[in-house]
VEXVOLO-37926 format. One record per atom (N, C-alpha, C): residue in three letters; z, y, x. Coordinates in steps of 0.02 Angstrom, whole numbers, plus 50000, padded with zeros to 5 digits. Atoms other than C-alpha are relative to their C-alpha. Example, Ala and Ser with C-alpha at 12.3 -4.5 7.8 and 13.67 -1.06 7.14 Angstrom:
ALA500004994150045/ALA503904977550615/ALA500005006050045/SER499974994149958/SER503574994750684/SER500375005549961/
//
This chain:
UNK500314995550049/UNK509354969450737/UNK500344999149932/UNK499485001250069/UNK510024973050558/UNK499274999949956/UNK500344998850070/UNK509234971150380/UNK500255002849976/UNK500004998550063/UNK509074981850255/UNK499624999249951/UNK500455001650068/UNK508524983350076/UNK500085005949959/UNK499814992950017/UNK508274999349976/UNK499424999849951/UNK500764997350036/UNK507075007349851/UNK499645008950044/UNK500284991549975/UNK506005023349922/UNK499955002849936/UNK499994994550043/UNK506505038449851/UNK499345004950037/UNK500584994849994/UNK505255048849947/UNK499624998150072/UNK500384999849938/UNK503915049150093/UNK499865007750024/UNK499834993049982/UNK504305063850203/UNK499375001450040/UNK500675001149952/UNK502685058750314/UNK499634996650013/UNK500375007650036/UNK501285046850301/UNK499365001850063/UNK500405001449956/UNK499995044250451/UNK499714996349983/UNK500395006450014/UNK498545036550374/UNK499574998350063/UNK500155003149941/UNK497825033550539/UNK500154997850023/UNK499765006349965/UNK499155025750626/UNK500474995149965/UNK499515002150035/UNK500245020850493/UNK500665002749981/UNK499074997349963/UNK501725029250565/UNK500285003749926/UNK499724998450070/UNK502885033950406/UNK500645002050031/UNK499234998450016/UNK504705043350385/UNK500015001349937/UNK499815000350062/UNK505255039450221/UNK500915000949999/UNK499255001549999/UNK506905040250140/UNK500084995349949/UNK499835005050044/UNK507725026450050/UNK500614999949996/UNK499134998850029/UNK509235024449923/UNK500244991550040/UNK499925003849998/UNK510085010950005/UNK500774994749976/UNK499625000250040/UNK511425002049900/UNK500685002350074/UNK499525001949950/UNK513355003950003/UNK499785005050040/UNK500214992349946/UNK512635021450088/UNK500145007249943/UNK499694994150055/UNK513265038450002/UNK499445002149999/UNK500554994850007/UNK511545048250049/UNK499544994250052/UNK500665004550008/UNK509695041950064/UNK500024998950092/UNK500225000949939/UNK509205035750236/UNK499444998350024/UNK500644999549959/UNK507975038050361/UNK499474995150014/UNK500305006149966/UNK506785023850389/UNK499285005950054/UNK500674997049978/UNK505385028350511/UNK499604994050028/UNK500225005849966/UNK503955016150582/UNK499344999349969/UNK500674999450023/UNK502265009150535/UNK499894996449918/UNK500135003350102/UNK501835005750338/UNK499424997449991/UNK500755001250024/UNK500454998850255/UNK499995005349936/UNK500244996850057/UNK500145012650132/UNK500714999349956/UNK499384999250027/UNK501965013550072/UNK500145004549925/UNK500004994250063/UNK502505022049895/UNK500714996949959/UNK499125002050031/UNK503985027249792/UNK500104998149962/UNK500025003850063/UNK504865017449696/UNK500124991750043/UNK500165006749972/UNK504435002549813/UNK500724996450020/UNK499825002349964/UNK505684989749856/UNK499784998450066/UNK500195002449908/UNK505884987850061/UNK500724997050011/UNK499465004249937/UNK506924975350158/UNK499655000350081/UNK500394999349933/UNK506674979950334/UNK500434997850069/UNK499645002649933/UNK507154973750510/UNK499925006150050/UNK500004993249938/UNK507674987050640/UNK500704999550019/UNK499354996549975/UNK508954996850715/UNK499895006649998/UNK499534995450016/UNK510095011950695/UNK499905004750068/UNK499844996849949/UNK509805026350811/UNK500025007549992/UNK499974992949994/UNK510045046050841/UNK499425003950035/UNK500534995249979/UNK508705059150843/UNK500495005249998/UNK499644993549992/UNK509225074850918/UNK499975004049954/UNK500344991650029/UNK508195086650796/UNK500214997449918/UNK499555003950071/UNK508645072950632/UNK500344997949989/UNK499415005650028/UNK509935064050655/UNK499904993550009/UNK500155009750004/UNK510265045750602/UNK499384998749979/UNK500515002750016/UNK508745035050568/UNK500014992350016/UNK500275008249994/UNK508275016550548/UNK499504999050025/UNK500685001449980/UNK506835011650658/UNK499904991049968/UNK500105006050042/UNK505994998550564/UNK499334995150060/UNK500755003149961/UNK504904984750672/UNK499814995649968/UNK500345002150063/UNK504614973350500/UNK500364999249971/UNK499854998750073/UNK504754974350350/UNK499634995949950/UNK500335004350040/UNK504234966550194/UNK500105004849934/UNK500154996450099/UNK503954974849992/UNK500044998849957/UNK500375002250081/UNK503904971649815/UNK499975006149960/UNK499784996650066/UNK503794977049651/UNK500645002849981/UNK499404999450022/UNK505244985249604/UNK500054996449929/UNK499825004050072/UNK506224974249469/UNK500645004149950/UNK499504997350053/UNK507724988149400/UNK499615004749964/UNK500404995950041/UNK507285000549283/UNK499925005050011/UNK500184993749965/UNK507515016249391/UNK499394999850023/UNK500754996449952/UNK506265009649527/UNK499604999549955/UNK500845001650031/UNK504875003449402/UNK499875010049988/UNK500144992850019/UNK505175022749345/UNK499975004150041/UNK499954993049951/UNK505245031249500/UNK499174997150015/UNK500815004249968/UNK503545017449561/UNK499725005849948/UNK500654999250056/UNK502525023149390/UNK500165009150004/UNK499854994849993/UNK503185040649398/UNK499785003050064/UNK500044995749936/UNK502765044949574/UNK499245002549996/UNK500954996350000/UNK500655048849513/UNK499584993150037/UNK500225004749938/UNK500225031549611/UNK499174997449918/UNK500565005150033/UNK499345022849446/UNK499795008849934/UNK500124995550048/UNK498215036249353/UNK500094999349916/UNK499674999250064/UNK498765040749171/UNK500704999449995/UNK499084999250015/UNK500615038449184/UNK500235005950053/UNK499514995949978/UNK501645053049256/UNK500645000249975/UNK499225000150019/UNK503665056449259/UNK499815000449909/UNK500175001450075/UNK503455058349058/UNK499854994849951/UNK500375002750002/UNK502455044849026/UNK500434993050012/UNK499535006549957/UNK503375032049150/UNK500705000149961/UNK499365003650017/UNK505055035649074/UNK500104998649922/UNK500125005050066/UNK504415031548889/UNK499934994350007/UNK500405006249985/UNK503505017148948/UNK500774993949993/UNK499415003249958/UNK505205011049052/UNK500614998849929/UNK499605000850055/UNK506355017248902/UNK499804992749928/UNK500235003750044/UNK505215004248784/UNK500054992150039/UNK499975002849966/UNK504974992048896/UNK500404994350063/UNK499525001049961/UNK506344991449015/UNK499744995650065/UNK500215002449926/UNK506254977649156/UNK499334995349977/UNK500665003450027/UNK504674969549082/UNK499335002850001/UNK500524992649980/UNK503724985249103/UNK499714999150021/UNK500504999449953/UNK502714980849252/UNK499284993349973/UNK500205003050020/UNK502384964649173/UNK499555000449939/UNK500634995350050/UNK501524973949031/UNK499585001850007/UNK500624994449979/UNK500414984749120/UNK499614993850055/UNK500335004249956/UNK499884969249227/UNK499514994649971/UNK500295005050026/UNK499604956049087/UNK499755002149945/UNK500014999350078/UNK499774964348922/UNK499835007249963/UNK499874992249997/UNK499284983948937/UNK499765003349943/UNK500114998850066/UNK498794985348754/UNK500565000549963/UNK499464998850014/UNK500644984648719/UNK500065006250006/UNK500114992249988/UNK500455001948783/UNK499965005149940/UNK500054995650063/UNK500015007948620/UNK500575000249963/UNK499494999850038/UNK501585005948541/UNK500365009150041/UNK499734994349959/UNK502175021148668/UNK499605006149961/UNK500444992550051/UNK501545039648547/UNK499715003550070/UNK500284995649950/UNK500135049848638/UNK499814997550044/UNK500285000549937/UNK499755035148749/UNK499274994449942/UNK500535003050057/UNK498015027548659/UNK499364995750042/UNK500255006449952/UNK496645016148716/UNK499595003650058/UNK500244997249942/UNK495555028548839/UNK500635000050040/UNK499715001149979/UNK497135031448917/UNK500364994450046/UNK499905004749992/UNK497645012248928/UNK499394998650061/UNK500605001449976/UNK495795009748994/UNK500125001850072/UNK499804996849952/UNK496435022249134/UNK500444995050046/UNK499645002649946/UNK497835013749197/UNK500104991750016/UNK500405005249985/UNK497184997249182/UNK499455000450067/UNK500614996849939/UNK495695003749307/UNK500514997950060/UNK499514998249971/UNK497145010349406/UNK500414995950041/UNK499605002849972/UNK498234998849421/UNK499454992850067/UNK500485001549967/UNK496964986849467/UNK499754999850064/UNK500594999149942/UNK496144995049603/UNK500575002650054/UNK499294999649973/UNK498084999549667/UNK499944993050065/UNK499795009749976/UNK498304979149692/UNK499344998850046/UNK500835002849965/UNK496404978049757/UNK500285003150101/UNK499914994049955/UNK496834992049891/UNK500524997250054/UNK499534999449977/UNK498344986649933/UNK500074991950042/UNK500105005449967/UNK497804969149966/UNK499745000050062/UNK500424997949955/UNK496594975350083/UNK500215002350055/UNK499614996449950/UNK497724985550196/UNK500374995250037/UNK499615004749972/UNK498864970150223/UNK499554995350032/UNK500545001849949/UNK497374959450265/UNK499635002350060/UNK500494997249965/UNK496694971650369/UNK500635002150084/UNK499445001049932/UNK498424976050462/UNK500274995150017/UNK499715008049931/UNK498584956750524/UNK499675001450038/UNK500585002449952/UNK497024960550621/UNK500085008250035/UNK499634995149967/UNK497924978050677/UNK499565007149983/UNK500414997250032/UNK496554988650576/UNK500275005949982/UNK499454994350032/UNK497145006650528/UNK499804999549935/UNK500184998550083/UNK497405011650331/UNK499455002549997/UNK500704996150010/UNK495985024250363/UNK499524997149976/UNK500605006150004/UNK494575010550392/UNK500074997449944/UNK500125004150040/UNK495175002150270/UNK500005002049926/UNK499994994150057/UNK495155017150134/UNK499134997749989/UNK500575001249963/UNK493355017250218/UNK499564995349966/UNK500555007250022/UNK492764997850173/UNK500155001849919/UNK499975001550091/UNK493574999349990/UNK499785005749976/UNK500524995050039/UNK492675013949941/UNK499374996350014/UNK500645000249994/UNK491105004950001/UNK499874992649940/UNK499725005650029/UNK491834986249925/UNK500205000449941/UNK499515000950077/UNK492944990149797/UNK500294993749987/UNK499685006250010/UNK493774975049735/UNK499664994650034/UNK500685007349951/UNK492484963049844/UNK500195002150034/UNK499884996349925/UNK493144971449993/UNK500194992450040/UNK499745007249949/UNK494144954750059/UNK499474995049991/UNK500565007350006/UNK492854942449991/UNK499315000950049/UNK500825000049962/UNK491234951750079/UNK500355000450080/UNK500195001249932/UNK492294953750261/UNK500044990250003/UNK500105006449981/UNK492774934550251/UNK499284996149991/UNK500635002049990/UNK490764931050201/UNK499525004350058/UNK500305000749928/UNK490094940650345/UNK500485006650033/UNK499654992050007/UNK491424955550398/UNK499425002950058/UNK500574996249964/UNK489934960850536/UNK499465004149941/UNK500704996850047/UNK488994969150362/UNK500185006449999/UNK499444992450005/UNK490404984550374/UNK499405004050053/UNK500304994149933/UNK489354991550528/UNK499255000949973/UNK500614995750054/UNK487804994350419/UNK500085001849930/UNK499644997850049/UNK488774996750276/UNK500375004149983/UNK499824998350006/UNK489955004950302/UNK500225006850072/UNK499974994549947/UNK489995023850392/UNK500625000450032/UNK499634998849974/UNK490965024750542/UNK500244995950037/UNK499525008749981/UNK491535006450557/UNK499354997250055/UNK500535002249933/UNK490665000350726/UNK499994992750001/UNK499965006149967/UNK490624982550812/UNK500604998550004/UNK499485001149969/UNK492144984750896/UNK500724997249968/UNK499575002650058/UNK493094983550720/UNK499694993749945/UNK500085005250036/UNK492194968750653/UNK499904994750066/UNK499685002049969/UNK492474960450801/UNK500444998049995/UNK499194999650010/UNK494164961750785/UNK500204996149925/UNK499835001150064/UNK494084955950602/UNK499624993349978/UNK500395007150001/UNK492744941450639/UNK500514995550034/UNK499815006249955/UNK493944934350784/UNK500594997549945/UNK499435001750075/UNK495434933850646/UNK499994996349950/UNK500475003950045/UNK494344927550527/UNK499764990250028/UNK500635005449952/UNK493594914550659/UNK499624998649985/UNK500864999450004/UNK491964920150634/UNK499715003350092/UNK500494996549945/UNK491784927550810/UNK499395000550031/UNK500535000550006/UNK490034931250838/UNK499825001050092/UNK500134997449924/UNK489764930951038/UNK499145003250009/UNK500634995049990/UNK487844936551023/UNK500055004749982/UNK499904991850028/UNK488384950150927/UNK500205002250048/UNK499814995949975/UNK489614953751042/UNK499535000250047/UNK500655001249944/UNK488214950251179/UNK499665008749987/UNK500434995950033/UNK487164963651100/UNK500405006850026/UNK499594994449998/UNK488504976951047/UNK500325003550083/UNK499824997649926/UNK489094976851265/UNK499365003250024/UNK500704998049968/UNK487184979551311/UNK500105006149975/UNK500104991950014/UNK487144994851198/UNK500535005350023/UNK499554994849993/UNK488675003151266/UNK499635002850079/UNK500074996149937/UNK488025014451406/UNK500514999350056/
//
């Protein structure tokens, strides 16, 4: 299998149910963007990806990288932070916005809006409701995004886990590791079968529960 490493320029397709993604990414030493396809956790542009796969031919697209893992960051040059903050991901910054920020800022940028987002005001037109915004934002980004990765060790789709953090919000990881069996009266939709799955992971597995939850299945 090969590695690569790239920033996403765009997401051509996004399966929040199974994950399944075709993105494209600039990848340095390639003339034009390339194909990645495979499963994401909630992927976005801008993002550094180093991914493990292989190189193969679709009849109807062409070349493509099938990715079977991968790993992410922050972007650290000054395009991606501007393509990341630019793509609509953290509310209050758009293209406009992001490439003041970036132009002031430069590669320190992210580190601003993470530790110091009152610096923000030095940027014209951006003021403290605003700040307030993408503070929230960013925030609940990182909360979200924690959640998805926790949730896809235990093979959980993004959906569900859209699902718990609207019910959680930033407590989302702390209340499944104190009882994750509270989602199925908590949270609409989410049964046994997925806190199960998220107790045995946990090693909380609850065998009377599961006791219980087999009786009720018809």
């Amino acid at each position: 299998m090969e590695i690569i490493t790239g920033v996403v320029e765009r997401i051509i397709h996004q399966d929040e149910e199974s994950g399944f993604a075709v993105i494209k990414v600039r990848v340095k030493g390639f003339s034009e963007l390339i194909t990645f396809t495979g499963k994401f956790v909630s992927i976005n542009v801008g993002t550094v990806i180093q991914a493990q796969g292989n190189f193969s031919i679709n009849k109807k697209f062409g070349k493509q990288f099938n990715v079977v893992e991968y790993k992410e960051s922050l972007p650290a040059s000054i395009y991606g932070i501007e393509k990341y903050l630019g793509s609509g991901l953290i509310e209050g910054i758009g293209p406009k916005f992001a490439k003041k920020i970036v132009e002031k800022f430069g590669e320190n940028t992210i580190d601003i809006i993470e530790n110091n987002p009152m610096q923000l005001l030095d940027i014209p037109k951006i003021g403290v409701k605003r700040i307030n915004a993408i503070k929230e934002s960013w925030q609940g980004h990182k909360n979200i995004k924690d959640l998805m990765i926790f949730l896809s060790d235990c093979g959980i789709s993004t959906s569900i886990a859209h699902k718990i953090y609207k019910v959680y919000g930033e407590e989302s990881i702390a209340k499944l590791k104190e009882n994750p069996y509270g989602i199925v009266d908590d949270v609409y939709g989410v049964g046994f079968k997925t806190a199960d799955i998220i107790a045995e992971k946990l090693g909380q597995f609850n065998c009377n529960v599961a006791r219980r939850f087999s009786s009720e299945i018809p």
